[in-house]
N, C-alpha and C positions, 0 to 999 in steps of 0.2 A: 689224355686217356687214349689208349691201343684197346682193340679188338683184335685179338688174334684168332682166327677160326682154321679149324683141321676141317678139311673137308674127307670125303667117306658117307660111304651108304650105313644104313641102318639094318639091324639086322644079322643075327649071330653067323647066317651061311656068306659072310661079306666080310667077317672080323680080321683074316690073316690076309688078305686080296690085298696082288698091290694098287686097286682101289683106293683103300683104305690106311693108303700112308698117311696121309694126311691126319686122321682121327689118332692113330700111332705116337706120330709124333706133338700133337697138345697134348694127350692123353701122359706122356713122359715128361712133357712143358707142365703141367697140374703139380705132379708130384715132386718135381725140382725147385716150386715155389709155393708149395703149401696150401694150393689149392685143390677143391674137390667138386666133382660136376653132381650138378645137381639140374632138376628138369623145370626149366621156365616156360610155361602154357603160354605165356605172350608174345615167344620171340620164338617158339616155334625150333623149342632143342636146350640142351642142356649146355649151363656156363658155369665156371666159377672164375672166382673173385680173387683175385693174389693179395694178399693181406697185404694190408702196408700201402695200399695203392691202388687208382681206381681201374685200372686194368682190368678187363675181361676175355676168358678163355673160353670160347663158345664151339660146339658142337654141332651141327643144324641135325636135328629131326626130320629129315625128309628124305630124300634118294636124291643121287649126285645130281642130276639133272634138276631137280627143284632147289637147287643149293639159293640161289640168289633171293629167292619166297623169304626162307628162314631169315636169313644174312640183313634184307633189306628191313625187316622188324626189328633188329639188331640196332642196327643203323638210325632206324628211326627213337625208337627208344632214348637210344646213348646218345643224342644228337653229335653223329659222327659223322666228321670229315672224309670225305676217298682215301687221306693221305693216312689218317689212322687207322686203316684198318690193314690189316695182315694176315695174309693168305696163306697156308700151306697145302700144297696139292700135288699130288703126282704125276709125269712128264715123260709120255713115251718117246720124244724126243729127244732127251736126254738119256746117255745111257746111263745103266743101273750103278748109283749110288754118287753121282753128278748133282751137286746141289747149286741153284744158281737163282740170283735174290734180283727184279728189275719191279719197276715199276709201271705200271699201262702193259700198254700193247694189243694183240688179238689172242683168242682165245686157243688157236692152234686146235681147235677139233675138239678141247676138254667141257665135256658139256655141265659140268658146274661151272666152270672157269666163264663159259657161254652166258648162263641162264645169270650169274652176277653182273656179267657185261651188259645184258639187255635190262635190268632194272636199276647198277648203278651208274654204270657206266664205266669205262677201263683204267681208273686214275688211281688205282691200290696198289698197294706192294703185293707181291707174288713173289712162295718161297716157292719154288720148284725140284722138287724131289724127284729123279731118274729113276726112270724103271723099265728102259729101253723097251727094245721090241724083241718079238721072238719068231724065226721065220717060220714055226713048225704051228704057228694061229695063223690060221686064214682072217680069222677076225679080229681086229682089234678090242670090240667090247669083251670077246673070249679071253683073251690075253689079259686085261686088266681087270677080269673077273675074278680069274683063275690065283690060287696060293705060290709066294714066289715058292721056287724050287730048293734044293737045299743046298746050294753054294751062296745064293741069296740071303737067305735065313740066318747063315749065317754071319753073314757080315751086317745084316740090317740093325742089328743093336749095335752097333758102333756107328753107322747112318745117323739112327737115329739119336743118339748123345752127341753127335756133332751139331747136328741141327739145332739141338736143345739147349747145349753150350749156347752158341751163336745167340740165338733168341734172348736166353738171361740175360747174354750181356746188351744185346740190343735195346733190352725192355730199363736194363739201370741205365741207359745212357739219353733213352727214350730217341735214341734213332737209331733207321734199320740203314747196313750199306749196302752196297748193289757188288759189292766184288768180294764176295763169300764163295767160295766152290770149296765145299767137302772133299772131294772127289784126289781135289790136285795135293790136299794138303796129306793123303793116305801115300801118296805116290812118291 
């Protein structure tokens, strides 16, 4: 059994943010495998179910910084392993539209990425979604508040079906690989 969670804030003024890559791209992973979210009061955010298989697609209801609260009810729930579960989250270190799949490590300043590493600790796969930086924010939280712009926008639906791609097949083979880059395969 995988967990796959989109992380993302809650919250319609939050929907297009590249914040909210993360919820983007499950929200495209649901509909590629015939799942549909629905809101689970125990675990604290909304999952569904991929038919065929006990896989779950989870949401967390919370704001990015409380992400690991939801996650770790998840976890407990689903009696899941570190190794099952799977992350997607966005990556101002990476630039825009660079996808890159490792497993552990530190959080690099992502404060969901943060708040999961303090309650599960760093031993999960992490899909990392680019969303570079922009010199013209003095702040980072502004930046990754803020709606990407429209050279972004428009290449983000093909971002995001590569991601999606990648995952399907990750999910029939039931392993994820670590040397995935969207990015180089555009180029």
């Amino acid at each position: 059994m995988k967990i796959i969670v989109g992380l993302g804030n809650i919250g319609k003024e939050y929907e297009n943010t590249r914040h909210n890559i993360g919820f983007m791209v499950v929200e495209k992973l649901a509909g590629a495998l015939g799942g549909v979210f629905e809101a689970d009061k125990y675990i604290d955010g909304s999952k569904a179910v991929i038919k065929g298989t006990k896989d779950v697609l989870f949401k967390p209801n919370t704001f990015m910084n409380k992400s690991g609260e939801a996650i770790v009810k998840a976890a407990l729930k689903y009696d899941l392993a570190p190794e099952d579960l799977w992350v997607i989250h966005d990556d101002a270190d990476l630039e825009f539209g660079q996808v890159k799949v490792k497993i552990g490590g530190t959080s690099g300043g992502h404060n969901g990425i943060e708040s999961i590493d303090k309650l599960l600790g760093p031993d999960y796969y992490r899909i990392r979604v680019g969303i570079g930086r922009d010199a013209n924010f003095k702040e980072l939280a502004d930046y990754v508040l803020a709606p990407f712009n429209t050279e972004e926008r428009e290449e983000l639906p093909l971002i995001i079906d590569e991601v999606t791609s990648y995952l399907v097949k990750s999910l029939k083979t039931e392993l994820i690989t670590e040397n995935f880059n969207a990015k180089e395969k555009r180029i």
